[in-house]
DORO-489348 format. One record per residue: residue in three letters; x, y, z of N, C-alpha, C, CB in turn. Coordinates in steps of 0.001 Angstrom, whole numbers, plus 500000, padded with zeros to 6 digits. Glycine has a CB too. Example, Ala and Ser with C-alpha at 12.3 -4.5 7.8 and 13.67 -1.06 7.14 Angstrom:
BEGIN
ALA513190494310507800512300495500507800513200496700507800511308495527509046SER512850497750507080513670498940507140512900500030507870514084499402505725
***
This chain:
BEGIN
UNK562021711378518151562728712056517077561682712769516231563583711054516217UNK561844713862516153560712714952515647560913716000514275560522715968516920UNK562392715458513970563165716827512725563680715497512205564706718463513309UNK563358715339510645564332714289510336564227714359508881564040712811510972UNK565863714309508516565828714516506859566535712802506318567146716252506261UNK565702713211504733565644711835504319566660712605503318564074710916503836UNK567735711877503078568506712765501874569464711371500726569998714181502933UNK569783711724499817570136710707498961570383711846497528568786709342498868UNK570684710795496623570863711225495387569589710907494439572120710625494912UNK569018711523493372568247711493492594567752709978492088568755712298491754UNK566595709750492480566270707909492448566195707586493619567388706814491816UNK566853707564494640567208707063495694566359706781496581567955707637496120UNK564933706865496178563556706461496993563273707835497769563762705000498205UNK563769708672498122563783709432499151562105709981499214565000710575498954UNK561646710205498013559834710623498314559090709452498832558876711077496787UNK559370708017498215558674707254499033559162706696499946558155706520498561UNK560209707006500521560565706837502359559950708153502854562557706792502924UNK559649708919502662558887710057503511557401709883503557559140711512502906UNK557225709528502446555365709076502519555532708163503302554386708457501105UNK556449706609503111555916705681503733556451705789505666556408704299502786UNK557078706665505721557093707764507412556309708144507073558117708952508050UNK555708709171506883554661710129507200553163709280507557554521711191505834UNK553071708353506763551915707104506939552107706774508408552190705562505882UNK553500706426508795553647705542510200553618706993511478555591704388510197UNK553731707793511358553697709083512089553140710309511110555237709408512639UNK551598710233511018551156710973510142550730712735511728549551709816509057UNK551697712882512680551524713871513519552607714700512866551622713522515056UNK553434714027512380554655714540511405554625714999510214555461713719511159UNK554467716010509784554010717373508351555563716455507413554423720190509033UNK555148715762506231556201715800505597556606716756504634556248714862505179UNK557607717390503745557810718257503690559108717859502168558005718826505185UNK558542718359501086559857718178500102560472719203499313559601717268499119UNK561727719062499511562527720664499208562258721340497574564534720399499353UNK561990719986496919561564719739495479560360721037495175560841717962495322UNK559604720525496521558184721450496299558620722490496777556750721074497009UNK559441723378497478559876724461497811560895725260496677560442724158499055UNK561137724497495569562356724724494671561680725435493709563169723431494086UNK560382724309493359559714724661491527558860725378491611559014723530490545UNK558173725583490455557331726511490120556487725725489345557881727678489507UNK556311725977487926555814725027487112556632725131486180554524725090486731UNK556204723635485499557458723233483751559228723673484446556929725076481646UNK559128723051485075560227722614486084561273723697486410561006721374485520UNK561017724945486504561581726032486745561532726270488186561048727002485993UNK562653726692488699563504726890490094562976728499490245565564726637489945UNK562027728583491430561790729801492285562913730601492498561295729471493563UNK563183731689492380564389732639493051565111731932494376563674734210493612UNK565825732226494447566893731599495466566493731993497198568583732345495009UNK566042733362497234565648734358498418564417733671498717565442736076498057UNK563506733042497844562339732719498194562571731524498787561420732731497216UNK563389730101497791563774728869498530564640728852500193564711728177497433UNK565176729930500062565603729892501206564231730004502343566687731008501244UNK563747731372502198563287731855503366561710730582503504562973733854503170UNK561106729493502806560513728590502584561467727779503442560217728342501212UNK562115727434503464563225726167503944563545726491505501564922726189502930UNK564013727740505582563804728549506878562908728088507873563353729814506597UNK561843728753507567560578728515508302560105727022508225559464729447507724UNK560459725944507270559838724643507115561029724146508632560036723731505123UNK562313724737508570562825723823509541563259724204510736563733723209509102UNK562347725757511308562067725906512479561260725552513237562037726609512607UNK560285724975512440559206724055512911559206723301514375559172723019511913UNK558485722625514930558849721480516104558755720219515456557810721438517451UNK558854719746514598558435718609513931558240718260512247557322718488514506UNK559150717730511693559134717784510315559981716257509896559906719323509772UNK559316716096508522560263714873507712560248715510506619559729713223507503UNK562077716034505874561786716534505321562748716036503908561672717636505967UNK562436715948502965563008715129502066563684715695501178562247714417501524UNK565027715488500479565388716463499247567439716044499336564736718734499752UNK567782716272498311569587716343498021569771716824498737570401716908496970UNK571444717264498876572465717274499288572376718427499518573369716814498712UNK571383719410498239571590720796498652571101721758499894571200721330497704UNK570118720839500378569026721503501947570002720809503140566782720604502130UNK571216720108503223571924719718504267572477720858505001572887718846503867UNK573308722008504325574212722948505167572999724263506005575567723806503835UNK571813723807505232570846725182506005569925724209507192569405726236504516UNK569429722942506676568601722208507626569504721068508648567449721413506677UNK571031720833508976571295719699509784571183720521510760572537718812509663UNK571687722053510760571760722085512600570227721961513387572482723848513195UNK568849721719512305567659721747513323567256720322512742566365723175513221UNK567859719381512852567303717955512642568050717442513461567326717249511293UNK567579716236514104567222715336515083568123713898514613565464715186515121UNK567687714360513607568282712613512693568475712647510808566578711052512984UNK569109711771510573569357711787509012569011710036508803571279712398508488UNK568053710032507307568319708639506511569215709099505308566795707829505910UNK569849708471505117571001708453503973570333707543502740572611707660504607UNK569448707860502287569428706814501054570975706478499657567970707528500162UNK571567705648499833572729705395498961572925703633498571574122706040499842UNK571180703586497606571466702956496418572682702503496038571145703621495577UNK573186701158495296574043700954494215573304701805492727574217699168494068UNK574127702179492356573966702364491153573386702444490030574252702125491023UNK573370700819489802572611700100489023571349700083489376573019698972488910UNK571240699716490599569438700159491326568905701622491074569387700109493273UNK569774702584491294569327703962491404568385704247489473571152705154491829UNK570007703611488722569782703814487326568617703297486743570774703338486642UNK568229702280487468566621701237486767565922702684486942565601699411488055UNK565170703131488502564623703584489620564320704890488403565650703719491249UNK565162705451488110565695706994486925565207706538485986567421707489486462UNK565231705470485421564836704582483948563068704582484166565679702510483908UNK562796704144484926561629703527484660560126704243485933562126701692484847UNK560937705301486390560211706528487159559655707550485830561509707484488348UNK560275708266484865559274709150484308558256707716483496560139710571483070UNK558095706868483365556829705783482125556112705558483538557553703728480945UNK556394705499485239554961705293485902554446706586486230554963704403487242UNK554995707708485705554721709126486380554335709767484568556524710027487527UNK554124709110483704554270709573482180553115710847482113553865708115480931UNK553876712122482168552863712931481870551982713177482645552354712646481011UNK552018712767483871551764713483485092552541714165486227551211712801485597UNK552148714573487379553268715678488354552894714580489155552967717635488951UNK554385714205489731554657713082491178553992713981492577556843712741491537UNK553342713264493125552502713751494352553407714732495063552036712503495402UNK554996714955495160555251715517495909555905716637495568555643714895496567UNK555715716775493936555846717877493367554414718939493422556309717458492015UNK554913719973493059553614721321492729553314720873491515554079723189492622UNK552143721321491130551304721318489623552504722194488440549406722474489833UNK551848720972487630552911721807486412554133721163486388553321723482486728UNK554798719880487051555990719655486590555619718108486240557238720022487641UNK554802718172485170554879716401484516556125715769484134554094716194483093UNK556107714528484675557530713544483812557253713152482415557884711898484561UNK558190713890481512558145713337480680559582712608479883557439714135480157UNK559882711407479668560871710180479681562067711413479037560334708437478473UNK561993711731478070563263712868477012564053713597478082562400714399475817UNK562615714421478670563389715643479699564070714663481002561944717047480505UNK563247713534480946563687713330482508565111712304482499562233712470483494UNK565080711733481254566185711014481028567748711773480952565837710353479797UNK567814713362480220568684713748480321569401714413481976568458714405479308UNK568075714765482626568414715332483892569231714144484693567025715852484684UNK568347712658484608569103711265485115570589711005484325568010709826484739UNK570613711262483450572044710838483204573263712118483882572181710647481329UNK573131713051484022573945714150484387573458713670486056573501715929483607UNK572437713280486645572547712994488187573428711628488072570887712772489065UNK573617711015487325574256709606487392575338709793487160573852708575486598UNK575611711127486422577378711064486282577869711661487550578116712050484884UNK576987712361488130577636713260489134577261712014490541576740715197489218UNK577040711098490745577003710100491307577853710233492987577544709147490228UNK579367710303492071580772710163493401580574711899493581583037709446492652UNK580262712619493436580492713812494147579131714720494843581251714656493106UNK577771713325494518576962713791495330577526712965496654575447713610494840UNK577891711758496666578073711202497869579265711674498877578190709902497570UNK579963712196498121580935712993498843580345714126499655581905713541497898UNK579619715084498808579316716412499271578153716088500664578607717408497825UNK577666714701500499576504714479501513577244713864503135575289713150500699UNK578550713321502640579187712497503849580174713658503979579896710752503561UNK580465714292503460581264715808503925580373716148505236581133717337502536UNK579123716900504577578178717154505809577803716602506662577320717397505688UNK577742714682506635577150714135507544578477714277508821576578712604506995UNK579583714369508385580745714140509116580834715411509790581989713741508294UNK580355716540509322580770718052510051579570718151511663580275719757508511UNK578858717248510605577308717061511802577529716685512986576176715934511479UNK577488717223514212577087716831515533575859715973516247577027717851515977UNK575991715385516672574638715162517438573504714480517053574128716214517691UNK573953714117515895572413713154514723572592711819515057572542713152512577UNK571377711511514859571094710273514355571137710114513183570112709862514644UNK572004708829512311572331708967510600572201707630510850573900709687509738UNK571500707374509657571306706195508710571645706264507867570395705771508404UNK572713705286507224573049704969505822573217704077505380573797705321505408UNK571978704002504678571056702999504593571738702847502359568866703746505272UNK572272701482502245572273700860501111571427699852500221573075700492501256UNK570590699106501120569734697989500970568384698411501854570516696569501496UNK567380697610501192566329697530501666565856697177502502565929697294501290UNK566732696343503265566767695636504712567032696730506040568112694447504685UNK568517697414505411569015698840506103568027699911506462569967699573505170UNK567243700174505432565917701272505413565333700798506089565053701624504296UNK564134699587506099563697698989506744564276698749508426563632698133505937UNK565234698963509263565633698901510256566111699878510578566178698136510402UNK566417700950509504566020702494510252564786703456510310566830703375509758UNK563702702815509606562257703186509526561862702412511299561302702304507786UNK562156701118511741561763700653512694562798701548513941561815699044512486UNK564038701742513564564601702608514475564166704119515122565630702726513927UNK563414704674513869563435705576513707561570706047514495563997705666512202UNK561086704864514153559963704739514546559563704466516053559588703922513805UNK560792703693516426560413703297518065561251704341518850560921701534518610UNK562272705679518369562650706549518737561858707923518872563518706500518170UNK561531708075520193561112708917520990561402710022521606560928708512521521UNK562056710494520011563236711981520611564297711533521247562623713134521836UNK564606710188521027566437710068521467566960709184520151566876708940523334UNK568344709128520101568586708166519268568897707248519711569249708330518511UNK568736706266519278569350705043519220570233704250518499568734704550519231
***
């Protein structure tokens, strides 16, 4: 398995399930839509540009590529496989809580330069991802359901991840 998106809602681990893949198959370019989005001081690149970036990231032969709900309708038809990160709630909400104080005023590795967490800004963006909660999971199992041919993980617990990281790992371009 050589194309594979890690997708979830905001919190949902999804940067460190791609590092901690990319560690176990470091032949695999990981790849986050986040860093294809911003610019700096958290401003969104033109739309023509994210696209044609996203394009080329997932014509590739080989990618893990991490990000929402929104890179599903341009990247499932060239992926191989899906992890579903879908958290409870309450887990996601700590995860949102207590992510900008270990990132305080610095840019998360898998962002571009220039987008530091800081708790004010990042708290309001988490509460509007937390309300919109039931209609990210909708809009993501909409797509997973239109999807042909994948391998999907949906993965709730840490045990689940963990046995689709080993699935995913002993898969050799087929699914299992």
């Amino acid at each position: 398995m050589k194309r594979l998106i890690i997708t979830g809602a905001n919190g949902s681990g999804k940067s460190h399930l791609a590092s901690r893949l990319g560690a176990l198959r470091p032949e695999i370019p990981v790849m986050s839509f986040d860093a294809m989005k911003l610019t700096r001081g958290w401003e969104q690149r033109p739309r023509a540009e994210i696209d044609a970036d996203l394009e080329r990231a997932i014509t590739e032969d080989h990618w893990i590529l991490e990000g929402g709900p929104s890179l599903l309708s341009r990247a499932l038809e060239h992926a191989d496989g899906v992890i579903w990160l879908d958290p409870p709630e309450p887990a996601r909400a700590w995860h949102l809580a207590i992510r900008p104080w270990a990132n305080f005023g610095k840019t998360r590795p898998e962002l571009p330069p220039g987008n530091d967490d800081w708790p004010l800004a990042q708290y309001r963006f988490a509460l509007r991802s937390l309300a919109a909660g039931s209609k990210i999971k909708h809009s993501i199992s909409s797509s997973l359901e239109a999807a042909q041919g994948l391998c999907v993980w949906h993965c709730r617990t840490q045990s689940q991840i963990d046995e689709a990281v080993i699935a995913w790992h002993e898969a050799s371009g087929k699914c299992t």
